[in-house]
C-alpha positions in Angstrom: 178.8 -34.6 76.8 179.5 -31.1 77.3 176.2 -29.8 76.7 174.8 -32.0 79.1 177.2 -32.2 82.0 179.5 -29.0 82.2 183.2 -29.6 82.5 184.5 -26.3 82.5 188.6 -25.8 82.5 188.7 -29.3 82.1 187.9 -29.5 78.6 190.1 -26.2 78.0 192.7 -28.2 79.8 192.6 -31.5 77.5 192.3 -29.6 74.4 195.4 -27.9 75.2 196.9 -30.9 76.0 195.9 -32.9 73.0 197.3 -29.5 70.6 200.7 -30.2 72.3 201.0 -34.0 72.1 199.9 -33.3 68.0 202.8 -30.6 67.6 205.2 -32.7 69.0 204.0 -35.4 66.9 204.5 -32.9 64.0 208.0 -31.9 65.0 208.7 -35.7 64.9 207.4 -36.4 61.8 209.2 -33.8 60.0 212.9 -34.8 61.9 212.2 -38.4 60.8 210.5 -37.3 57.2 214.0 -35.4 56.6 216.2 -38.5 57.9 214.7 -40.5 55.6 214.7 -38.3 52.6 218.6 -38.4 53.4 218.7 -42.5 53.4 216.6 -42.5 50.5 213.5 -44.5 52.5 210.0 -44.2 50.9 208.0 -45.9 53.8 205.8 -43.7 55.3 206.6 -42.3 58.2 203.8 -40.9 59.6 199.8 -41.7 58.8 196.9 -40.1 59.5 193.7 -41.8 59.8 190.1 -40.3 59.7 186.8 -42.5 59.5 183.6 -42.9 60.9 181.2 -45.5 62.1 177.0 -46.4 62.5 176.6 -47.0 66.3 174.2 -49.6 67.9 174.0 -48.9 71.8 173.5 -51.2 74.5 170.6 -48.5 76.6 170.0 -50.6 79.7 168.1 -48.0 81.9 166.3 -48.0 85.5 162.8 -47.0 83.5 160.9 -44.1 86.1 157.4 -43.7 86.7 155.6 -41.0 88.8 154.2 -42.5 92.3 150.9 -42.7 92.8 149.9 -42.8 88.7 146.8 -44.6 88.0 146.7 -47.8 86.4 145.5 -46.2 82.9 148.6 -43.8 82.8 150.6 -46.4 83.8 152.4 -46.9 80.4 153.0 -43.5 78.9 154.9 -43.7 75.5 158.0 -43.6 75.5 158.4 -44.6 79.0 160.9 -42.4 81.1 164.6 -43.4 80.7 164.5 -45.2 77.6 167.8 -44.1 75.6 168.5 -43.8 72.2 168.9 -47.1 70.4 171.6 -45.7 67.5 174.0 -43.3 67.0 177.3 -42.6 65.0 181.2 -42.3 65.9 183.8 -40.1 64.8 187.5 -41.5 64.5 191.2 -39.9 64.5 194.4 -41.4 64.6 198.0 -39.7 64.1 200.4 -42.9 64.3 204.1 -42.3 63.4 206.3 -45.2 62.2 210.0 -44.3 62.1 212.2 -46.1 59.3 214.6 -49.2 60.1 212.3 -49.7 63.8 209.3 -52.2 64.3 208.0 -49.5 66.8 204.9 -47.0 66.4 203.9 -44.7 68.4 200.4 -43.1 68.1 197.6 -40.9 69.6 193.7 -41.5 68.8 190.4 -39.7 69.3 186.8 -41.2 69.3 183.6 -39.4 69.6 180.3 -40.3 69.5 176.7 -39.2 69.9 173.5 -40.5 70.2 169.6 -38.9 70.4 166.2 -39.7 71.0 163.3 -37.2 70.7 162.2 -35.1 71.6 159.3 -36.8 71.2 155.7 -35.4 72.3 152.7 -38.8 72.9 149.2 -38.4 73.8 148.0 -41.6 74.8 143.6 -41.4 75.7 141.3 -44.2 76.2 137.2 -44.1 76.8 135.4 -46.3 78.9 131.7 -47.3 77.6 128.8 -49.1 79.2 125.5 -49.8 77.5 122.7 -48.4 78.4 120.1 -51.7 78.0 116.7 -49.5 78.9 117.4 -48.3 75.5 116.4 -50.4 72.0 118.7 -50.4 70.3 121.6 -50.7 73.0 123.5 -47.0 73.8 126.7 -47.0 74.8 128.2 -44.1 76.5 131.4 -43.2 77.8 131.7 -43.3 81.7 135.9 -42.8 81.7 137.5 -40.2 79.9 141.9 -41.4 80.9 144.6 -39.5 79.4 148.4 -39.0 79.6 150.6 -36.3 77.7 154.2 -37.1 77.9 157.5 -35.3 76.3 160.8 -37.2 76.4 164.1 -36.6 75.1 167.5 -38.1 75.8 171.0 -38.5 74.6 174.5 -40.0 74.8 178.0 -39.2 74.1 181.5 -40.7 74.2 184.6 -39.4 74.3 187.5 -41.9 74.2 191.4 -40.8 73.8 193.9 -43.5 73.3 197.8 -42.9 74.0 200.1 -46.1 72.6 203.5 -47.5 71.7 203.0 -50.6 69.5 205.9 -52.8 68.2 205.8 -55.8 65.3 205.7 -58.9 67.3 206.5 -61.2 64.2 203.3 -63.3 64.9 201.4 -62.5 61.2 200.4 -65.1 58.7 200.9 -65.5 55.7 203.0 -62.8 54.8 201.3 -60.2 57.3 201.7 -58.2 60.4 201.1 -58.4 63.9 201.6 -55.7 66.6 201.3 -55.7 69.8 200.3 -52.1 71.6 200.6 -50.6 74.8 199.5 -47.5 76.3 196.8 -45.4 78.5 193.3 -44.8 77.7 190.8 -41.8 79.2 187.1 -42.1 78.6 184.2 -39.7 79.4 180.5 -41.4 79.0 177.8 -38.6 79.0 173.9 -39.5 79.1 171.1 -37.6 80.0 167.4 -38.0 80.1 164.5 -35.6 80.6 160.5 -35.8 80.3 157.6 -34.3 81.3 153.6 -35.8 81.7 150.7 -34.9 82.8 147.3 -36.8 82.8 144.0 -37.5 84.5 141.2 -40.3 84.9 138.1 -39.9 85.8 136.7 -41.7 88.7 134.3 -44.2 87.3 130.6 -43.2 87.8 131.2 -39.9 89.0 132.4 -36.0 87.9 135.5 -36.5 89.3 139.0 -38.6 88.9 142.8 -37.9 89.8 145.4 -35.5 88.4 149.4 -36.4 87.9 151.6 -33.9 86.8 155.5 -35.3 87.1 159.0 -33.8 85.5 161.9 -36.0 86.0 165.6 -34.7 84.8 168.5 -37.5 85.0 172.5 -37.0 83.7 174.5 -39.9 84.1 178.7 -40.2 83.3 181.8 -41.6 84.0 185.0 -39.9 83.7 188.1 -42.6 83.9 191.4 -43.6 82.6 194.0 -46.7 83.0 196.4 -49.1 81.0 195.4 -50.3 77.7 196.6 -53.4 75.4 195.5 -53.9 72.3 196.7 -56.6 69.5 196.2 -55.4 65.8 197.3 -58.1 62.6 196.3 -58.2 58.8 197.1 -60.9 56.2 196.9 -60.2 52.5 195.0 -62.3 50.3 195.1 -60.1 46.8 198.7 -58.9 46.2 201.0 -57.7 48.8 201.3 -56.4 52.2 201.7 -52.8 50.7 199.6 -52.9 47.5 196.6 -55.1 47.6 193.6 -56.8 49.6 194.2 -58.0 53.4 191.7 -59.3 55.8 192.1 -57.2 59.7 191.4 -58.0 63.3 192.0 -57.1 66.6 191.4 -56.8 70.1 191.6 -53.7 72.8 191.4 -54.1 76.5 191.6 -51.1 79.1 191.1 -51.4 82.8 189.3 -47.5 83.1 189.8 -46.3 86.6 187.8 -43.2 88.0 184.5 -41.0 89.1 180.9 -42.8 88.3 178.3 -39.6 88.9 174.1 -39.3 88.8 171.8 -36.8 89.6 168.7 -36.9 89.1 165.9 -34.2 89.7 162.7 -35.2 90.4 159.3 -32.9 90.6 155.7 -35.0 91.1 152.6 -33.6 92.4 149.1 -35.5 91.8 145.3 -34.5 92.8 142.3 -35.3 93.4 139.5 -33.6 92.1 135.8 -33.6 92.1 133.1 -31.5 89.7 130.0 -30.7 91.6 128.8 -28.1 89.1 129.9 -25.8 86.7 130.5 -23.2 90.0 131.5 -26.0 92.4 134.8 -27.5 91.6 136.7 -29.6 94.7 140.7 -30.0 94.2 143.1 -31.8 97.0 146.8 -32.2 96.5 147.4 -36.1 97.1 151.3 -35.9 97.0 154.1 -33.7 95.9 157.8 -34.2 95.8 160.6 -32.3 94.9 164.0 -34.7 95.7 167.1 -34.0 94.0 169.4 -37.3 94.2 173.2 -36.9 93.7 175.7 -39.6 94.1 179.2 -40.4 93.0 181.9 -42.8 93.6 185.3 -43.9 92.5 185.1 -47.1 90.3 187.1 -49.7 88.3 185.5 -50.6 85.0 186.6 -53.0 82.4 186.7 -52.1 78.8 186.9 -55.1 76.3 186.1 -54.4 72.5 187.6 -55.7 68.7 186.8 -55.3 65.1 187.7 -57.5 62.1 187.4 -55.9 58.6 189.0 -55.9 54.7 191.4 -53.1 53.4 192.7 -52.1 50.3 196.1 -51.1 50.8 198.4 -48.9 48.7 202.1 -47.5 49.2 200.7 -44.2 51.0 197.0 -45.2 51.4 194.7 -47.3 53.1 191.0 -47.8 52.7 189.1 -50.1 55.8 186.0 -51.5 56.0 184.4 -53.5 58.1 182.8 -54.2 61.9 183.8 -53.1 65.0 182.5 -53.1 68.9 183.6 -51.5 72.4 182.1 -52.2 75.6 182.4 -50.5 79.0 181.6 -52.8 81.7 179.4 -51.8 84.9 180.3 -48.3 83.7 177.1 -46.3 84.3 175.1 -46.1 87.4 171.7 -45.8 86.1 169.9 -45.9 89.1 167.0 -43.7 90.4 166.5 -43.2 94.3 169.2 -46.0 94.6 172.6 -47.1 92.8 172.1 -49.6 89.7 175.1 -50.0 87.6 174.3 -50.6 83.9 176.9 -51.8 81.1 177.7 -49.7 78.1 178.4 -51.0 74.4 179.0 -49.3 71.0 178.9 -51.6 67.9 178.3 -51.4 64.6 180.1 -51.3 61.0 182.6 -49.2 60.2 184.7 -47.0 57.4 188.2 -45.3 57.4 190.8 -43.6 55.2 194.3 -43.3 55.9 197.3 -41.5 54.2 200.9 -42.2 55.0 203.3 -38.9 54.6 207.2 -38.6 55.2 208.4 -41.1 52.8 
């Protein structure tokens, strides 16, 4: 995501290139809208698509704990690298279908975003023992253990499809099927950051250890490839251009490019010791400052499908239904070595779409 990981021109450079493959979309559109105005053709020619969907994410993460934490800050809340569990998608799709042709030829967008925190714990527990000289029983607190932790993290897709699709005369009962090629690019962004710092008391004595630790960790891959996908409907409440149909598909892309980390690590812990109110001892146990970057080139499969019911009319479309995308071995989620991690976005789904030219 672009707040997270910079892209600089590059962003300026797909924007620009995205503006131009939309005009001359337009400029085809209105040649074709024109041609059919003169043949007297009310299909649609051209169909824009907007929607939106409610994201579950698969979050597999290599979890992170500062070295040398004792055993009661051991599980600080949330633990370091846990990623959001739900977030939402955007969708656009320009798609134009010339008259007397079973081909279409279209361009889609998808973004999406997902955050957790931030999100500020203090976890504290107290240690007792009675004091059995004493009737009744006293219990007092020999332990005094707590952790403060802050954690926040996020995730963000960006997925644009190129295709040609053509009717492949496969539908049931009176439907469509169409079979799509084309190229897909798609940028995975997530990022994780969290600080905590906590003590325990040594038991029995003024004294304990100190662990102060800050941990900053982007992840992303940047890749594109061929894509096929296989899209069909069949109409079970009027007809294949005014009434109910049940939809499905499939999508398959074979994404091809750069799999990044970095990840910035600061840790320190101490040992301390109160010998009076004038008399403090501190020592520094361990401090570490490693900044971790690595990146290769990768091949990841992408595999996804939705099914869904529409209500169709001559130059509108309403969809609803359930739809998944998953990015295999896509993320390297490793700490101080790589660990690659597969990425999914499911969850239901809603879109309008309006046909023009006719």
């Amino acid at each position: 995501m672009s707040d997270l990981i910079p892209m600089g021109s590059k962003h300026n450079n797909l924007s620009y290139k995205l503006l131009a493959t939309v005009s001359s979309m337009a400029l085809m559109v209105s040649a074709e809208a024109a041609l059919a105005r003169d043949a007297g053709d009310s299909h649609p020619t051209f169909w824009i698509e907007a929607g939106g969907a409610f994201d579950e994410l698969s979050s597999d993460s290599d979890l992170w704990l500062a070295p040398n934490t004792p055993a009661e800050q051991s599980n600080p809340t949330p633990p370091f690298g846990t990623l959001p569990k739900a977030g939402y998608d955007l969708d656009l799709k320009f798609t134009v279908a010339p008259h007397d042709s079973d081909w279409r030829f279209s361009v889609g967008l998808i973004y999406g975003r997902a955050l957790r925190g931030p999100k500020t714990t203090h976890d504290q527990t107290y240690k007792s023992t009675a004091l059995t000289f004493i009737r009744p029983p006293k219990y007092v607190p020999t332990n005094y253990d707590f952790a403060n932790t802050t954690y926040r993290s996020s995730t963000s897709h960006l997925i644009l499809d190129f295709q040609v699709g053509k009717d492949v005369g496969l539908g049931m009962f009176g439907g469509k099927s169409t079979l799509n090629l084309g190229i897909r690019w798609a940028k995975l962004n997530e990022s994780s950051s969290g600080h905590m710092s906590g003590a325990t008391n040594a038991s029995g004595q003024a004294g304990g250890t100190q662990v102060i630790a800050d941990i900053r960790a982007t992840h992303s891959l940047d890749g594109i490839g061929p894509s096929v996908s296989w899209y069909a409907d069949t109409p079970f409440a009027g007809s294949q251009s005014d009434g109910l149909s049940l939809d499905w598909g499939i999508n398959a892309a074979l994404l091809i490019g750069k799999q990044k980390t970095r990840t910035d690590l600061h840790t320190s812990s101490y040992s301390y010791r109160y010998y009076s109110q004038n008399n403090q001892g501190r020592h520094q146990l361990t401090h570490s400052t490693p900044s971790l970057l690595r990146s290769k080139t990768v091949v990841a499969p992408n595999l996804g499908g939705f099914a869904g019911i529409s209500w169709r009319m001559p130059n509108a479309k309403v969809s609803v239904g359930y739809k998944a995308d998953f990015f295999f071995n896509a993320i390297d989620v490793g700490i101080n070595s790589r660990e690659t991690a597969t990425r999914g976005f499911y969850g239901p789904f809603a879109t309008v779409s309006f046909g023009l030219g006719g």
